[in-house]
NUMI-956485 format. One record per atom (N, C-alpha, C): x, z negated, y negated; residue in three letters. Coordinates in steps of 0.1 Angstrom, whole numbers, plus 5000, padded with zeros to 4 digits. Each point is the difference from the previous one (the first is absolute). Example, Ala and Ser with C-alpha at 12.3 -4.5 7.8 and 13.67 -1.06 7.14 Angstrom:
<sedos>
513249225057Ala;499150004988Ala;500950004988Ala;499650074989Ser;500950004989Ser;499249924989Ser;
</sedos>
This chain:
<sedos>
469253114808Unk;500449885007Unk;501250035009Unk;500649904998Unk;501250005015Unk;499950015012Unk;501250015009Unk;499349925014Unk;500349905005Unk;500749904989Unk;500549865010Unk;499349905006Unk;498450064998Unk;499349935005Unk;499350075015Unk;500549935014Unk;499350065009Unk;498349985000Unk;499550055012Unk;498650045006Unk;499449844999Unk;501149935003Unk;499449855005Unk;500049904986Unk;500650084990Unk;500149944988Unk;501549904995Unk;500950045011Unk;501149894995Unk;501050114996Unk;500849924993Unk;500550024990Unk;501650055007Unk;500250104999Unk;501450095013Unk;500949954988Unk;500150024991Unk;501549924990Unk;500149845006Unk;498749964997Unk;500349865007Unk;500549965013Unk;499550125007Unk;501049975017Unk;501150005001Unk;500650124995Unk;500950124997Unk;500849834997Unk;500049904985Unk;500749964998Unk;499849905005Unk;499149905015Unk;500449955009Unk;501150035010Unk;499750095000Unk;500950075013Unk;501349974996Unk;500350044987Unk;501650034995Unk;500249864998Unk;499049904997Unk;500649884996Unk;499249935008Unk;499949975009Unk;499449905015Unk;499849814999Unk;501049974989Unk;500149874999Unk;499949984991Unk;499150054992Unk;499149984986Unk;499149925000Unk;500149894995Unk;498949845001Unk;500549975006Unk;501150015007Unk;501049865011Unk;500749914990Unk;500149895008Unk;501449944986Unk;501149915014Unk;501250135003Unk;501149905006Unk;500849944992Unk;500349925000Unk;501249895003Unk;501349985007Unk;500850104997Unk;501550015003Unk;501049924999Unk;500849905010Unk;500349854999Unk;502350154998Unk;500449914997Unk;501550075002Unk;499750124991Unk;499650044995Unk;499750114993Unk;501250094990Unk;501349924999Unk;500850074995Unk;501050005008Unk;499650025011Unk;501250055009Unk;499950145002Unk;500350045011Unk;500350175002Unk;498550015009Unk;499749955008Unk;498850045004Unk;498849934997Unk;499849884993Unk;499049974991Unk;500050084987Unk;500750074996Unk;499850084986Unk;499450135004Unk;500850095016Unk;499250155000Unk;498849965008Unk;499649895003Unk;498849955005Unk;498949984988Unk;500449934992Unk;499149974986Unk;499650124996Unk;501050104993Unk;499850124995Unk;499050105011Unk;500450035010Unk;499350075010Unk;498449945000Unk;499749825000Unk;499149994996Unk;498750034991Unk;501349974986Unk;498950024987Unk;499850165000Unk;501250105009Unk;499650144994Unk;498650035010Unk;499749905007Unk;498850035008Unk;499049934995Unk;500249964987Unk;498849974990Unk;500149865003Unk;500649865006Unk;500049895000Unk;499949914988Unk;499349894997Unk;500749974994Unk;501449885004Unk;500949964995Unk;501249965011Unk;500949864987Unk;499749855008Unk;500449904997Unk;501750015008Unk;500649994988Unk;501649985012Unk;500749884994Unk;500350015012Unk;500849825002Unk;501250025001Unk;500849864994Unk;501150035003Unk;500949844990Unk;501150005005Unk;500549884990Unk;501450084991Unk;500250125001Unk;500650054997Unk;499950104984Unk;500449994994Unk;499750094986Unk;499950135001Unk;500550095012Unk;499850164997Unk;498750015006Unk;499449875001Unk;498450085005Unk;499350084994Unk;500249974985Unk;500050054989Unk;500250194997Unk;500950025008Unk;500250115002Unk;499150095010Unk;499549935012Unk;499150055013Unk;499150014989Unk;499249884992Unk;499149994988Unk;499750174992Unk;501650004999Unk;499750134989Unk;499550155008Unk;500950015011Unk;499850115012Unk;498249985002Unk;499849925004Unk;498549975005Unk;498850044983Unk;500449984987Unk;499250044993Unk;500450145001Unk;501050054999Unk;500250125000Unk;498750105012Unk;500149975011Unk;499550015009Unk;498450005000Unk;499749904997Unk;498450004994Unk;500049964986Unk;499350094995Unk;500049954981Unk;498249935000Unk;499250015011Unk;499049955000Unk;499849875005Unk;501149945001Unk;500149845009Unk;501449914997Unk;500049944988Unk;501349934996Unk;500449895012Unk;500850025001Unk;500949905012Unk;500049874995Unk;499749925008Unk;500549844991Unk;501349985011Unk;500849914994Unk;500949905008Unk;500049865000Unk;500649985007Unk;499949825005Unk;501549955007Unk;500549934998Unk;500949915002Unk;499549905007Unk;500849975011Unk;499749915011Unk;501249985012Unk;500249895004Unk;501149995008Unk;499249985014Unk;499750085006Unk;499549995016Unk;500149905010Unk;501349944994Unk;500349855014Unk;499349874989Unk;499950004991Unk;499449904990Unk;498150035002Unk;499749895012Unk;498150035001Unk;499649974986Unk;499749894989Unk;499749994994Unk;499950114985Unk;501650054995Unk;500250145001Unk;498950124996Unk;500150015022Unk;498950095003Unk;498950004995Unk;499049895001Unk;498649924994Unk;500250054987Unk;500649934994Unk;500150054983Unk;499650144996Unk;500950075007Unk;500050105000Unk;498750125001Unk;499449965014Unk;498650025000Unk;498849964992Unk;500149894995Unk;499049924991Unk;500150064986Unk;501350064995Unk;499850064992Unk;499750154996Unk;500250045012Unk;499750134999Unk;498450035003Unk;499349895003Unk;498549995004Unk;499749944987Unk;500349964992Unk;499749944989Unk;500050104987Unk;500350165005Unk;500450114995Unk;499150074999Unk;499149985013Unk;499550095005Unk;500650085013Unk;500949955000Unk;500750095013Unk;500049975018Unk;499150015007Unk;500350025012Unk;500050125008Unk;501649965007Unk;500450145008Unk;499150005015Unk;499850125002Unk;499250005013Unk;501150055011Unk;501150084993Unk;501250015010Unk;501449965001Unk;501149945007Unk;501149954999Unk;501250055011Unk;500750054992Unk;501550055004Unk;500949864999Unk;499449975009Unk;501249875003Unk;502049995002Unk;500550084990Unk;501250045001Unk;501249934999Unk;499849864987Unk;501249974997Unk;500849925016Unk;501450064995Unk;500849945012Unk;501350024998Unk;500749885010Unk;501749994999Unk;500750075008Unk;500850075000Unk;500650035016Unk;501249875002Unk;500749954995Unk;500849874998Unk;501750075001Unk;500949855006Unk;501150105004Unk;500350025011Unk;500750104998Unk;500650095015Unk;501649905005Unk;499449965019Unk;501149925005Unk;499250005014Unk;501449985007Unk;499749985015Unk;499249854998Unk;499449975013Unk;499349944999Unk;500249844998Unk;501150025010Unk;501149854999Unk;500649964992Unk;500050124987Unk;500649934990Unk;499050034984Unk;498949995004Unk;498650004991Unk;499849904995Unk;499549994985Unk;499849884993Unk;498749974999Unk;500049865006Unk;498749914997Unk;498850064992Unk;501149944985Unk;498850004991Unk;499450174999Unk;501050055001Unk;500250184996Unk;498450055012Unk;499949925010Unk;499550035010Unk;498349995000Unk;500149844991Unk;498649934998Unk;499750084988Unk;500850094990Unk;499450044988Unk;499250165002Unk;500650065008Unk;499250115011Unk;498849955007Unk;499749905005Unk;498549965007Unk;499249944988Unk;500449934995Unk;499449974984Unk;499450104990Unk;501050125004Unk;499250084992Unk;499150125009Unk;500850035007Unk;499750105009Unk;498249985008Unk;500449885002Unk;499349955008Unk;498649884999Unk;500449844990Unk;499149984996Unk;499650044989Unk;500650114994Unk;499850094985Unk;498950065002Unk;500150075011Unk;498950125003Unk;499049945006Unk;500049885010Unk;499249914997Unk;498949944993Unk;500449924988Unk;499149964988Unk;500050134994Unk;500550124995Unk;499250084990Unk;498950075010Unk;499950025010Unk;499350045012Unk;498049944995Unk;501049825009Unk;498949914992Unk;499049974994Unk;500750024987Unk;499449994991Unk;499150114993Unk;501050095006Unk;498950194994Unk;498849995008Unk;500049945015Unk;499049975009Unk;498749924994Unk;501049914996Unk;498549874998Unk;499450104985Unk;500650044994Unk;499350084986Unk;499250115005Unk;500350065009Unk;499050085006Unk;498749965005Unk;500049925009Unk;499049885007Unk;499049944988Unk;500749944994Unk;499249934987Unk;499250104994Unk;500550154998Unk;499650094994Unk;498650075007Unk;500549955012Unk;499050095011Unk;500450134993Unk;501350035005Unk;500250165003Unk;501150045012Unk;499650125002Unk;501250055012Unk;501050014991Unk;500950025008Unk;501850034996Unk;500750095010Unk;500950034997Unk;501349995011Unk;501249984997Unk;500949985007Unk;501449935000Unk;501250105000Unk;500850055000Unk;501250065005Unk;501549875000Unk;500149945010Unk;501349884998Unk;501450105005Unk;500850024993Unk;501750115002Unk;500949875005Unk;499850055016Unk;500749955014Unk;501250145002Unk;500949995014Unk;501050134993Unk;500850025013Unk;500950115005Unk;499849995010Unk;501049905005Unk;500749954989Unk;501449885003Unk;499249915011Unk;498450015002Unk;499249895010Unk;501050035013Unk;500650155004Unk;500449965015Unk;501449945000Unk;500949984987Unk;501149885004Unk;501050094998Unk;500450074987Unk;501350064997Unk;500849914999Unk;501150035002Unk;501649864999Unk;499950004984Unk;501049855000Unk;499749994987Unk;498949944990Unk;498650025007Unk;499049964991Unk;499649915007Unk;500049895007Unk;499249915006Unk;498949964992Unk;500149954987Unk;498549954997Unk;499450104994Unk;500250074992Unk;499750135000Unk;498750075014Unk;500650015010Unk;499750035004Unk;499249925013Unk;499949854998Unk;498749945003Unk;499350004986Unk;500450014988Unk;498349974994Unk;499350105004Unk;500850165002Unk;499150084997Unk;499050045016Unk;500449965012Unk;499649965014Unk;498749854997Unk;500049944990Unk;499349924997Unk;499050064989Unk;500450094993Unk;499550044990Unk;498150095011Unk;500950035008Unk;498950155008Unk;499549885012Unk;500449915000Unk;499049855007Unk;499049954992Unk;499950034988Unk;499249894990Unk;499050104999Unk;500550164996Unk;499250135000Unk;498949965011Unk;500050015009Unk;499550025013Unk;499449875000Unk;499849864998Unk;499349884996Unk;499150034991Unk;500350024988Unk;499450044990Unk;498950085001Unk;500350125005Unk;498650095004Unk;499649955007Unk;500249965008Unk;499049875011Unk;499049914992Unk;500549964991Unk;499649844991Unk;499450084991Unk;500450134992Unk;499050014989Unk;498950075007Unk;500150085009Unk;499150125001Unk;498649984999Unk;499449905004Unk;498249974993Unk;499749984987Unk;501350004994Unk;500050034981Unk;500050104998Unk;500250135010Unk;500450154996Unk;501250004987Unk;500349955007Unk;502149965000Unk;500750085003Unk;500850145000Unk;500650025013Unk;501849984995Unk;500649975011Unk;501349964994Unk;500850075012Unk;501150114994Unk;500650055008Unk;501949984996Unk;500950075004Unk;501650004996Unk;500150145003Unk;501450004988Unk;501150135001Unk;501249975007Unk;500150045010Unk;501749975004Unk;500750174998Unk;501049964986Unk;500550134996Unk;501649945009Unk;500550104998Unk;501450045010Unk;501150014983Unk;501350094999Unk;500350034994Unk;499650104991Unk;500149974987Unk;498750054988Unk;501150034989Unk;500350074996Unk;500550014985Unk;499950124996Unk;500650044986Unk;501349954998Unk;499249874992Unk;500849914997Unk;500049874996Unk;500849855000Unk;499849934993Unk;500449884998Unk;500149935015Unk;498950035009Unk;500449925011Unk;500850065013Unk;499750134998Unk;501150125004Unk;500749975002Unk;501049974984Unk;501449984999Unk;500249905005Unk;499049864992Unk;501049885007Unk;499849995017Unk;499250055002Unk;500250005020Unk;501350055004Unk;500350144997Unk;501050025002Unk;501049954998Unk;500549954985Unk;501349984997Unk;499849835007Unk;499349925003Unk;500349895008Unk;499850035013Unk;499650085008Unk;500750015013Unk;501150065000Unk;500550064991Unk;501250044996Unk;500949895002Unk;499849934991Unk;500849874997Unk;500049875013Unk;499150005006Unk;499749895008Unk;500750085015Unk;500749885005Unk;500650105016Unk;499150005008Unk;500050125010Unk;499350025009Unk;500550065011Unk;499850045009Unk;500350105012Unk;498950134995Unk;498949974993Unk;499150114997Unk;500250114991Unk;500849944991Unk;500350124987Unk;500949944998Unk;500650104992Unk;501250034990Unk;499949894989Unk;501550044996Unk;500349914990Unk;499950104986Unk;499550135003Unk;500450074987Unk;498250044995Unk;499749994994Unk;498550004992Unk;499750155008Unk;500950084991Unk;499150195004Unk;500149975020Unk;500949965002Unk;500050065014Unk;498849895012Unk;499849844990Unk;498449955001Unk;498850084996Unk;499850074991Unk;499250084999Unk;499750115008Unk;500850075006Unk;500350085010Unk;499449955013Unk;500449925002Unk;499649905014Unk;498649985000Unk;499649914989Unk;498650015000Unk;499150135003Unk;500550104990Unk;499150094997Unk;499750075016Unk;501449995010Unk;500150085009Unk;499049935014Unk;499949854999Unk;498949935006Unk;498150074997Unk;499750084988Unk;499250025000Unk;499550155006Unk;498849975010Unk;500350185008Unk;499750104987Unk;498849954988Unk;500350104992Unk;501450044991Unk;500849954998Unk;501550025000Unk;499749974983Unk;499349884995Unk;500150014986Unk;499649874996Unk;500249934987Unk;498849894997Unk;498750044998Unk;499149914999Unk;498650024993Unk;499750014984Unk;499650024994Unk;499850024986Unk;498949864993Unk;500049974992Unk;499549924995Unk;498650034998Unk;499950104997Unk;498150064999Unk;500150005012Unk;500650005012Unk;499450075014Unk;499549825005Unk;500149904991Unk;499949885003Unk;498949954993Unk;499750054991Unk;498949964989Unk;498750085007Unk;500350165003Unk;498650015009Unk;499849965007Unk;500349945008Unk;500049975012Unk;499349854998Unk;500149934989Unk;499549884993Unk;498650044992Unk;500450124994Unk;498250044994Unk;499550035015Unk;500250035008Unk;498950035012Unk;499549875004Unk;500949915003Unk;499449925003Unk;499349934992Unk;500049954989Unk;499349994992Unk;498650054994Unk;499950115002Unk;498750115003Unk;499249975006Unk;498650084994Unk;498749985010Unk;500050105010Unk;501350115006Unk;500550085008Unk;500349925012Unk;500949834998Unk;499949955007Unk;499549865009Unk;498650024991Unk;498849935005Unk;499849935010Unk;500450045013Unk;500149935016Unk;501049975001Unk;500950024996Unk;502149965001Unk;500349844996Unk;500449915009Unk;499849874991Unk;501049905012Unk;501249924997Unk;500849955012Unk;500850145001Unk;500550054996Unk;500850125005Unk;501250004992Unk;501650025003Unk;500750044996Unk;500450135001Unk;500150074990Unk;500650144995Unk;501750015002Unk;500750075011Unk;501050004997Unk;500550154993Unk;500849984989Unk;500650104991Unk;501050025001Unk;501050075012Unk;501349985006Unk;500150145001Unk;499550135002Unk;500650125007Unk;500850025010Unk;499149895003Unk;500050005023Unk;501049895004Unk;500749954993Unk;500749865000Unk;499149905009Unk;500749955006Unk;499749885008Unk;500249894994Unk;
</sedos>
């Protein structure tokens, strides 16, 4: 006889491969999922045994898709298509995936715009309204509606909504940086409103994160956009930034995704209304 069986009769392979995979029988739901930090969020998930719905209106989701089977070969990923500012959309969206069999008990509320970069006085309207639209009533209705599916279900959940630290008012970003000041408002509502559903809904406010797609374009448009703050030259914006942070670096994109499996976790059980800031001591 072996010994993977303890004194108390349970089965130590079996723990052994809780432990290593923690989020085995979960099923999140990853909204933005083929971005830079909905994709090492997704993967980080399923390598934690998840199974992991990603969203996205974009076609390389397809690709987060492939990283994430890669990741877990015991939990095939589905994807979903859905435009976040379109409520109806949303609905669809959920009704089919319950029609699947699929409800998620957790949500990475991620997709989002940062919009364009301009002083504020010479900021566009529409450019302005399409950041709170998405940013904001986006995360919103998929919020929502993951809610009321839970409720109906009679099950707990939790939330993660990606708020950022643009909330305290970098130049340049005005709407940007009210949705995401509104973003860690709704957080903080929300756990209020769900919590007798054992709901908990919390936010990430990451700082600068790369290397990546949103890396670059931060830089090279404060680059581009005048300021008294930064340069006109991309490397020597990067510089500036980097030198704002007391750890003297960006954050990494996994260093963003755990920080989202924790909260997500039965680790953070009592944690609920709280924003996470991911800055390396940035203000």
């Amino acid at each position: 006889m072996g010994d993977s069986q303890t004194p108390g009769g349970h089965d130590t392979h079996d723990h052994a491969s809780r432990e290593a995979r923690p989020f085995t029988g979960r099923t999140v739901l990853v909204t933005g999922a083929a971005g830079d930090i909905g994709r090492a969020t997704g993967v980080r998930l399923a390598s934690a045994g998840a199974r992991v719905v990603l969203a996205d209106i974009a076609d390389n989701v397809e690709a987060t898709a492939a990283q994430c089977a890669e990741a877990n070969t015991a939990a095939t990923p589905t994807t979903v298509r859905f435009d976040v500012t379109n409520e109806l959309d949303v609905q669809r969206a959920f009704e089919d995936l319950e029609a699947q069999g699929i409800v998620a008990d957790l949500l990475f509320n991620n997709a989002g715009y940062q919009g364009r970069f301009a002083n504020v006085a010479d900021s566009d309207t529409s450019d302005f309204r399409r950041v709170l639209d998405i940013n904001v009533i986006g995360v919103f209705t998929v919020l929502q509606c993951f809610a009321r599916g839970l409720i109906s279900a009679e099950r707990p959940g939790a939330i993660v909504n990606t708020a950022s630290m643009a909330k305290g008012g970098p130049p340049n970003m005005a709407a940007y940086s009210a949705s995401k000041a509104a973003v860690v408002a709704l957080t903080r509502t929300a756990a209020k409103d769900l919590a007798h559903e054992s709901i908990r809904v919390n936010s990430v406010s990451p700082a600068y994160i790369g290397p990546g797609q949103m890396w670059d374009r931060q830089v090279e448009l404060q680059a581009a956009t005048p300021s008294q703050y930064f340069s006109d030259r991309p490397e020597e914006v990067a510089a500036q930034m980097i030198s704002s942070v007391p750890l003297r670096r960006y954050g990494s994109l996994d260093e963003v995704a755990s920080v989202v499996q924790f909260l997500l976790s039965d680790d953070a059980s009592y944690i609920t209304g709280f924003d996470i800031e991911i800055s390396g001591g940035a203000a």
